[in-house]
N, C-alpha and C positions, 0 to 999 in steps of 0.2 A: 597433526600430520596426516591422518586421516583424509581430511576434507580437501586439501593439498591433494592428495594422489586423487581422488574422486574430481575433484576439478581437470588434473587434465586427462584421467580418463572420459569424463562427458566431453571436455574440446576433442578428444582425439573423434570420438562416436559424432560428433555435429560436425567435422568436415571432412568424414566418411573413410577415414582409416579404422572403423569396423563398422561394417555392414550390418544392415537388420538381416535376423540369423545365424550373425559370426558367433563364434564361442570366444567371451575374453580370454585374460592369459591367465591361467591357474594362480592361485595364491599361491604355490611355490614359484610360479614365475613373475610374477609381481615384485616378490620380496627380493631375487635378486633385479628384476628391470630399474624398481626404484631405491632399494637401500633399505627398504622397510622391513617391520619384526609380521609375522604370520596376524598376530593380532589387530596389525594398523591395516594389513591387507583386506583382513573379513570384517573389519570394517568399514572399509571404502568400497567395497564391494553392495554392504546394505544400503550405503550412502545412495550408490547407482539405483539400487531399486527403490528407495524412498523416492529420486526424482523421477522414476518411471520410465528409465533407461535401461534397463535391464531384468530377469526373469532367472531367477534360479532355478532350473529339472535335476531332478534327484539322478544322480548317476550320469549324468552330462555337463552343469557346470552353469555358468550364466552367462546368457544368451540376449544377445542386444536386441530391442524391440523394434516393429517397426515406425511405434509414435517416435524415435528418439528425435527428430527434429523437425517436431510440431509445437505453437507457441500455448502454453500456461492455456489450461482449459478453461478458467474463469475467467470473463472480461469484465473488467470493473471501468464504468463507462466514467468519467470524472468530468464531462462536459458539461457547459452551464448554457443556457440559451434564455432570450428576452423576446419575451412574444410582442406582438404589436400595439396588444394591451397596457404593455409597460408592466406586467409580471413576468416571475422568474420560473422557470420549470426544469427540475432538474431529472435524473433518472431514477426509477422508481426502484425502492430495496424493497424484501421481505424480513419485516422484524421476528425475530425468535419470541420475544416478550419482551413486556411495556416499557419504556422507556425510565431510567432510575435518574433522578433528577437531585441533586447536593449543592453544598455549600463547601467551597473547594481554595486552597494557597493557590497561585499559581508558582510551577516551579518549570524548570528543565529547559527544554528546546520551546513550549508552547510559549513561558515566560518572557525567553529572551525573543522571538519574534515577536510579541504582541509588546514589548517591550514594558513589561510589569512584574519585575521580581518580587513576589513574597507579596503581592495585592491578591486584595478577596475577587473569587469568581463564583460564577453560575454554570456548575457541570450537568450536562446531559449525556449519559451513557447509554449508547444501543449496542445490541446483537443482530448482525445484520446474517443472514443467510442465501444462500444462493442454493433454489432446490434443483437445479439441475445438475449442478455438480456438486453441491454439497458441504459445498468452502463456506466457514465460517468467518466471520470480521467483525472487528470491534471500532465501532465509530462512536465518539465522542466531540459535544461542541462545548466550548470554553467563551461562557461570557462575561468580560471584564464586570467588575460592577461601575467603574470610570462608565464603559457604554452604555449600560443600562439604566445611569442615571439620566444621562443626553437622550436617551428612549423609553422613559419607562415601560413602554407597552412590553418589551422583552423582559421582563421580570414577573408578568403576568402570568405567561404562559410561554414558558423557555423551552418547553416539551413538542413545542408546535412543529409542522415541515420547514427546514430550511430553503424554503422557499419564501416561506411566509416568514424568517426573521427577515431576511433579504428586502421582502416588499415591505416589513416595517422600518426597515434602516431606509431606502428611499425613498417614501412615505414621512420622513421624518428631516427630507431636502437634502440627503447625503447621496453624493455622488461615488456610486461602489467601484473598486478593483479587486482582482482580485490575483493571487501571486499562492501555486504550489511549492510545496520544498517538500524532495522527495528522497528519502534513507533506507537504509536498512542495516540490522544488528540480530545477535542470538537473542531469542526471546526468552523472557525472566520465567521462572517457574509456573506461575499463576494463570499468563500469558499460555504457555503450553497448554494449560489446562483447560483453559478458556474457548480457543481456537482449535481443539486438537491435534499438537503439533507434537512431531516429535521431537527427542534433545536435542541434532543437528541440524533440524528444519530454520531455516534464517526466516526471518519479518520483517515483511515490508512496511514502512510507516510513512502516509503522507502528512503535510499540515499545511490545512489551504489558510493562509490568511484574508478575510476580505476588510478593506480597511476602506478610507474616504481618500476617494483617490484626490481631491483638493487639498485638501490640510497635509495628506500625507501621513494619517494617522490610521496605525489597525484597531479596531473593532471588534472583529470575531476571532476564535482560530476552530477548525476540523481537523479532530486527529481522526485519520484511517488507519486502522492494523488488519493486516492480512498476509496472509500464506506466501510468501515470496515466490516459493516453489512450483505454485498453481494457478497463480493470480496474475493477471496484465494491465496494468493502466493504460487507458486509450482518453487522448482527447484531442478537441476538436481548436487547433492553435491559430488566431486569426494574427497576423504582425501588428503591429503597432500604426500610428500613421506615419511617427518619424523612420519607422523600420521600413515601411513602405516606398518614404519617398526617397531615401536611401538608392533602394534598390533599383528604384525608377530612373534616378541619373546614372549607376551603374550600369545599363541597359543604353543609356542614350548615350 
């Protein structure tokens, strides 16, 4: 119920029915504006300052900010680019430390897009870091052992840049795609602890599948986890050629 009144108090503050400098409505006027008990108030209340909407002063009350409608401080770049070389380069992370590398089921949402329930995989887990703001995320790549057999070179050294599985799956006469699927859920306890998040802070999780765009088959999957709260996926969307021509007779 909480997260409910904190949600439309941030809509109320992002299309300026309170001002940066306003004073919200007291948590005795909360409780009667929305039906709530004093407890679900001062909590929705912390909700506003965990997304940095808000400023508690002692003996005045909480007080809307002026960031309140700036977007997620962390940009997480998720674009892919092909140099003229014919390699892949993608945006540079800072790892927190080394990359942990196992022998992994696949289960869950990774499973059903790579379409491999309960087959063995090739997990690499990072700690990715952002030092300017501080945002922590967890990426991991999931390598079937089905592709690894079709490439051995990924079994080598699965800890490599994804860039460089990329140019061994091409390298190897596979023609790449690739296709995001993007969520978000409360994050599990560990997750919290991982990221440091707090208990109503939501998580963002992406899962790039890249697969052979001929066969129609996926190959790899990237799971990204990150701060929902702080983070922004930005990428660089080129149409397709049938979306293209589409659009071209649209126009004529």
């Amino acid at each position: 119920m909480y997260l409910q009144v904190a949600q439309r108090m941030a809509s109320d503050i992002r299309r300026g029915r309170y001002q940066p400098g306003d004073l919200l409505p007291s948590e005795t006027e909360m409780v009667k504006m929305y039906g709530v008990g004093k407890h679900t108030a001062r909590a929705a209340v912390a909700e506003l300052r965990r997304m940095g909407l808000v400023e508690s002063q002692q003996g005045k009350g909480s007080i809307v900010l002026p960031s309140g409608g700036v977007l997620p401080a962390t940009r997480v770049d998720r674009s892919i680019q092909r140099t003229s070389k014919g390699s892949w380069r993608l945006p540079e992370a800072t790892e927190t430390e080394a990359p942990a590398v196992t022998r992994t089921s696949l289960d869950g949402p990774p499973a059903v897009l790579l379409d491999q329930q309960d087959q063995d995989a090739i997990s690499v887990d990072r700690m990715i870091h952002d030092p300017a703001t501080g945002a922590r995320m967890a990426h991991r790549v999931l390598i079937p052992m089905s592709t690894a057999a079709d490439v051995p070179t990924l079994a080598k050294q699965p800890d490599a840049e994804i860039s460089d599985l990329y140019r061994q799956l091409a390298e190897a006469g596979l023609s790449l795609s690739f296709t995001e699927h993007v969520t978000a859920r409360t994050p599990y306890p560990d997750e919290r602890t991982a990221l440091g998040l707090s208990d109503a802070s939501p998580l963002l999780i992406t899962y790039r599948i890249t697969g052979d765009a001929e066969a129609g088959r996926p190959l790899l999957c990237e799971e990204l986890k990150a701060p929902a709260a702080t983070c922004q996926l930005t990428y660089s969307v080129t149409p397709t050629k049938a979306a293209a021509q589409r659009a071209t007779r649209r126009r004529s």
